[in-house]
N, C-alpha and C positions, 0 to 999 in steps of 0.2 A: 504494500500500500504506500502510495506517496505522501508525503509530508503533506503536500496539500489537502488531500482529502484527511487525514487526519485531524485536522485544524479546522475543518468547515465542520466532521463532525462531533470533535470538542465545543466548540459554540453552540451547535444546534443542542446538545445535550448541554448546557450551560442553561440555555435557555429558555428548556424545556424545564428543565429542574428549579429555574426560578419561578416559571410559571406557576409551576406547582405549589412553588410554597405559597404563592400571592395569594392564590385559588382556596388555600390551606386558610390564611387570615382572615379574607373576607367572611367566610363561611363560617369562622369557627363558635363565632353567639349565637349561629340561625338555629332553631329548633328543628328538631331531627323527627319527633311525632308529636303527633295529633290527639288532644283528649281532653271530650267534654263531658264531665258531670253531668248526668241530665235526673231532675226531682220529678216526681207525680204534684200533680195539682193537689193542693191540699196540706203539702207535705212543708217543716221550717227548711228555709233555706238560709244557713249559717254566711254573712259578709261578714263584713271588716270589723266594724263595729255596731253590726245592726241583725236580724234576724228578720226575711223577709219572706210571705206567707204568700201564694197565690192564691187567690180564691177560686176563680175558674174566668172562663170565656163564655158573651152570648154574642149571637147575632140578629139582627134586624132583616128590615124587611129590603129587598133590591130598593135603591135607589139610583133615579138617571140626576146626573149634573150636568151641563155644559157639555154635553152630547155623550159623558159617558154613565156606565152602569158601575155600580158596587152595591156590597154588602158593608154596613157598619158593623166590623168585630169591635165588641167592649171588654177589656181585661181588667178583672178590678185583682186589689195584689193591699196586701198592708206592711206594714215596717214598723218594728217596732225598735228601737236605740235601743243596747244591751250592754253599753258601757256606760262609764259615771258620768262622760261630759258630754257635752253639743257637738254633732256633728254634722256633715254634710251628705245629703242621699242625692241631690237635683238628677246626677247622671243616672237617675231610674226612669226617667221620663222619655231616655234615649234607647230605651229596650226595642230589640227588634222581634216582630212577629215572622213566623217565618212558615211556609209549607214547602219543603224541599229546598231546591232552589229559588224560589221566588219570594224576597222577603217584602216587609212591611215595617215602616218607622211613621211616626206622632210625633205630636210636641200638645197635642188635642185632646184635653180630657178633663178631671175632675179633680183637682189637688190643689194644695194652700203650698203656693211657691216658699211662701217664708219657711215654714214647717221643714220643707225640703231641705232647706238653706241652713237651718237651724235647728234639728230636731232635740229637744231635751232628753237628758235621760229617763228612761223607763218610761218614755213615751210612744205612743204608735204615732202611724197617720195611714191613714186611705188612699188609695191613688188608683183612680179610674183611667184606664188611656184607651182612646177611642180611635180606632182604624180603620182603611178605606179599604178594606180587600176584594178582588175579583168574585162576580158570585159564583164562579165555578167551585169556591174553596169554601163554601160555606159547609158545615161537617167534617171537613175535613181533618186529618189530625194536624196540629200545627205546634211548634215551639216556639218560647221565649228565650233570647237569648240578650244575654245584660253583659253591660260594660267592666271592664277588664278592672278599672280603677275604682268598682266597688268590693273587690276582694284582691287588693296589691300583694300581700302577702300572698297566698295561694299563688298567684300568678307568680312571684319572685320565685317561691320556691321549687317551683313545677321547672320553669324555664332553666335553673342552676342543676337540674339534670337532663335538660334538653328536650323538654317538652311544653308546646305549646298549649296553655290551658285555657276554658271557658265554663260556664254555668249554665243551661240553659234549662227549661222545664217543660213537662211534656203536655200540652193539653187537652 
């Protein structure tokens, strides 16, 4: 073998071998699997500092808007504070509905924003959220799935073994 080609494939394996490590860093925090807790309707569902209850889902009757059709889903859910001091729930309001792939978000419903913002301890609140679903999905089985940063802990600890974590409920 000539010098030459020696040296082209010294580099190329240089090269290839820094790739790898680059490929090695970026990657190295990404969660490697998938795993979401899923509760029955009915059942506590343990956050952060709060314990949060579904109650169930109804639905309404089709209605047409602005040329389109849906079904009102209503998800009513309570929370009760389970530590000594005030804390914040608001990002329950950003729950997604969900049937398979096709999900569903609100900001529409029935809650005391301060409450949210400021729950006392050993205190509940109500929180009705009101959704515009397709009426093919009305019956259908559908889940809840809530924001990451009402259970940080669980989430911290899940990802520091490489897994991606969520909560979600089945209803």
């Amino acid at each position: 073998m000539s010098v030459r080609k020696i040296v082209i494939l010294t580099v190329i394996f240089i090269a290839v071998a820094a790739w790898s490590v680059r490929v090695y860093q970026v990657n190295a925090g990404v969660a490697r699997t998938y795993q979401v807790k899923t509760y029955q309707t009915g059942r506590d569902i343990p956050l952060r500092n709060a314990v949060l209850h579904v109650k169930g889902v109804t639905y309404g009757k089709i209605t047409r808007e602005n040329g389109f059709q849906f079904v009102p889903a209503t998800v009513t859910m309570e929370v009760r504070n389970s530590s000594n001091k005030d804390i914040s729930i608001s990002r329950i309001v950003e729950t997604k509905l969900t049937y398979g792939m096709d999900y569903y978000q609100t900001m529409t419903g029935t809650f005391n924003k301060s409450e949210l913002r400021r729950l006392s301890p050993s205190k509940s609140t109500t929180i009705i959220l009101k959704y515009q679903v397709r009426p093919n999905r009305k019956g259908e089985k559908a889940k809840l799935y809530f924001a990451q940063d009402l259970y940080p802990r669980l989430v911290l600890d899940q990802y520091k073994k490489g897994i991606r974590y969520g909560i979600a409920v089945q209803l």
